[in-house]
C-alpha positions in Angstrom: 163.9 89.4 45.8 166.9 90.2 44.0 168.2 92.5 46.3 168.0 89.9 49.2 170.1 87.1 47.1 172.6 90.1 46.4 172.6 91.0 50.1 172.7 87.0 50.8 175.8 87.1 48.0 177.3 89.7 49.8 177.9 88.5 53.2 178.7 85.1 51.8 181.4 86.5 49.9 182.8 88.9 53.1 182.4 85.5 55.5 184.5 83.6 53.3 187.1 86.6 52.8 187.3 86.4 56.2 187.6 82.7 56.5 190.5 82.6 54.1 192.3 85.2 55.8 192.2 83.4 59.0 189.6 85.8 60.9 186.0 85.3 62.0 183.7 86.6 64.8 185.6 84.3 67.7 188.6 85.5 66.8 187.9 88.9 66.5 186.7 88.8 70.1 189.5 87.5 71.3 191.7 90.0 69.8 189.7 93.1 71.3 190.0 91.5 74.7 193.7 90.8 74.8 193.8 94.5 73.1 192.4 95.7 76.5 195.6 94.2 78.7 197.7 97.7 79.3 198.6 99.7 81.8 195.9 102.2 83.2 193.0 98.8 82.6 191.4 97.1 85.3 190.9 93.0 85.2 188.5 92.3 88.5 188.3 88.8 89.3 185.8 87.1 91.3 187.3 84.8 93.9 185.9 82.1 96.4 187.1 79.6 98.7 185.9 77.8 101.8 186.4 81.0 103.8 185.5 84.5 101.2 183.7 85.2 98.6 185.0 88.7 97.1 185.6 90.6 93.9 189.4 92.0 93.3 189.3 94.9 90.9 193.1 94.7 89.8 194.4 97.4 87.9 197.8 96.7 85.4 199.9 99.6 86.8 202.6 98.4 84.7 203.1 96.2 81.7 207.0 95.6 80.3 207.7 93.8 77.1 209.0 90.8 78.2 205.1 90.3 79.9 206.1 91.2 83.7 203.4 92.8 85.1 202.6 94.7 88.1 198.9 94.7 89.4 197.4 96.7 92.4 194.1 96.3 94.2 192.1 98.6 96.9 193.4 96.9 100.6 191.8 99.5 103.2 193.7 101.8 104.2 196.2 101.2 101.8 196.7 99.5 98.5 198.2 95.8 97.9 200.5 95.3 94.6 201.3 91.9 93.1 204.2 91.5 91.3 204.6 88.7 88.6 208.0 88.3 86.5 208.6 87.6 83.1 209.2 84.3 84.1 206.1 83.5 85.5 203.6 85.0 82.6 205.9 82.5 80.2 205.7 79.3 82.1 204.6 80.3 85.8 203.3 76.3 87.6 200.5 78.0 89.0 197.8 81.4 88.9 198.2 83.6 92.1 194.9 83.4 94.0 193.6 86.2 96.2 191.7 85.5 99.6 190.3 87.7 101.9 192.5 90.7 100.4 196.0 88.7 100.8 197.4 87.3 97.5 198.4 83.9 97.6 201.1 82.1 95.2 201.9 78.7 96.2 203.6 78.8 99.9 203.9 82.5 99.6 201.5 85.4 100.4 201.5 89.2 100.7 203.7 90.7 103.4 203.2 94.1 104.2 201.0 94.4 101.2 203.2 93.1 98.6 203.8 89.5 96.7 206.3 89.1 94.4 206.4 85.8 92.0 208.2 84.1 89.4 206.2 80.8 89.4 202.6 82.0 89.4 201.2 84.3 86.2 198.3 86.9 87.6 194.6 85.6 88.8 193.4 86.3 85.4 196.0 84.3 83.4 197.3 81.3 82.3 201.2 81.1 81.9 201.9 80.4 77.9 203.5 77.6 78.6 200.6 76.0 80.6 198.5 77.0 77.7 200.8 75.6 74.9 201.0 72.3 77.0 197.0 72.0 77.1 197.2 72.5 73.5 199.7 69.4 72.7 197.1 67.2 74.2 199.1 67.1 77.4 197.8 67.0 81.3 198.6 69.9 83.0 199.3 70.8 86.4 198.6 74.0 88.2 199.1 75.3 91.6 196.4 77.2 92.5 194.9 78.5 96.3 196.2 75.9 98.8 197.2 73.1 96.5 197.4 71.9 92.8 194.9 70.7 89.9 195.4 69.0 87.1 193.5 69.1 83.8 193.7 68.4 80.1 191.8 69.7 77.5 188.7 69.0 76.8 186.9 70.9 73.9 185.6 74.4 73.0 183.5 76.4 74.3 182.1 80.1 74.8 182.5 82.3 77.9 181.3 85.7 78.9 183.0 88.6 80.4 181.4 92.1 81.3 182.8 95.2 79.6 181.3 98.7 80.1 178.7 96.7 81.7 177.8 94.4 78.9 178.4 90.7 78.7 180.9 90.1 76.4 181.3 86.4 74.8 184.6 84.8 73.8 185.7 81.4 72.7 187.7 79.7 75.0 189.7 76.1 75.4 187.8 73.9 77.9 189.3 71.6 80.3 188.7 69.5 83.1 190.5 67.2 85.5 191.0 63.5 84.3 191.1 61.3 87.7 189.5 62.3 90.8 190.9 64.3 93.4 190.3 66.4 96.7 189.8 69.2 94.2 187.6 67.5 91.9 185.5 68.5 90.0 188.1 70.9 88.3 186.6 72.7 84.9 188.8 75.4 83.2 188.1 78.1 80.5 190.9 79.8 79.0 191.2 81.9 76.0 193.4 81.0 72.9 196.0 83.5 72.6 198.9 82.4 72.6 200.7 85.4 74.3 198.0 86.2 76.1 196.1 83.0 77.5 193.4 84.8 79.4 192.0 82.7 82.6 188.1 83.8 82.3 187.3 81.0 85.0 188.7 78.2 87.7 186.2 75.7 89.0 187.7 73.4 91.7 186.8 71.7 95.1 183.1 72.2 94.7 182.6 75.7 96.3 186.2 77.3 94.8 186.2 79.7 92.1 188.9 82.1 90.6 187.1 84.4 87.2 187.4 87.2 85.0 184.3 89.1 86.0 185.0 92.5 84.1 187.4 94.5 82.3 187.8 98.5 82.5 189.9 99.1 79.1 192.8 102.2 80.4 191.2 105.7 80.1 
């Protein structure tokens, strides 16, 4: 009995340790999943429209300081890149969305197996500024497939993401479209980071979808 109350005593004392310091279980997630975001890993999203249904494994081929990042993804025969600047991981309008193997930014798409963006972050994020926005309580717009969607935040909740096979849960911000649209209903699930706002999922339009299926961490 007394070595159950110390036990009890014990983990009390590391879960407010850990409280104090700013760190529990959600947050510790989230770190290990943004820790997985360099070159060599590979983010496959899940897509769907009115037209496909496919999964994108999109591996970071390169990652620079200032956040621009270089994806690639398996286009038979050959291989499609997507190129996103600096300026579009900051405070991109919208999340390049991938249909039947051509990558789609606003009015843009691949040509000969190449896009190149500065207003729309990768399919499996959410530009900071977007993310910072949602956070202030404001209603945020995003241009996304063939049009745009607007939500604001809405609460918290948990998603799940495979890794090594495994389901992996992480807290995420919730939010959802406030008036109703030709996309409605529109529910989003992004993750709290602020450097790193990972998109884990993008309902809109009823039968469209944009997620973060799985993660291959580099090596």
């Amino acid at each position: 009995m007394a070595s159950g109350s110390s036990k009890q005593t014990g983990t009390r004392a590391k879960a407010a340790k850990a409280k104090s310091q700013g760190v529990d279980d959600g947050g510790q997630a989230a770190a290990k999943l943004v820790a997985m975001l360099r070159p060599g890993a590979c983010f496959s999203v899940w897509t769907s429209d009115y037209d496909a249904s496919d999964l994108y494994p999109l591996r970071i081929d390169e990652l620079k300081p200032d956040g621009a990042m270089v994806l690639s993804f398996p286009d038979p025969p050959a291989e499609s890149k997507i190129r996103c600047s600096a300026e579009a991981v900051e405070r991109g309008s919208g999340v390049v969305f991938l249909s039947q193997y051509s990558a789609l930014a606003g009015k843009s798409h691949s040509r000969s197996h190449l896009l190149s963006t500065k207003t729309h972050s990768p399919p499996f994020l959410l530009s900071r500024d977007s993310l910072r926005r949602l956070k202030a309580g404001e209603t945020v717009s995003i241009e996304v497939y063939s049009g745009s969607v607007a939500v604001k935040l809405h609460g918290k909740a948990q998603a799940s993401v495979r890794i090594h096979d495994q389901p992996f849960q992480v807290p995420v911000l919730h939010a959802q479209d406030q008036q109703e649209t030709d996309w409605s209903p529109v529910d989003l699930w992004v993750l709290d980071h602020p450097e790193w706002p990972l998109l884990l999922k993008l309902e809109f339009g009823g039968e469209c979808e944009l997620s973060l299926f799985e993660v291959r961490p580099a090596g």
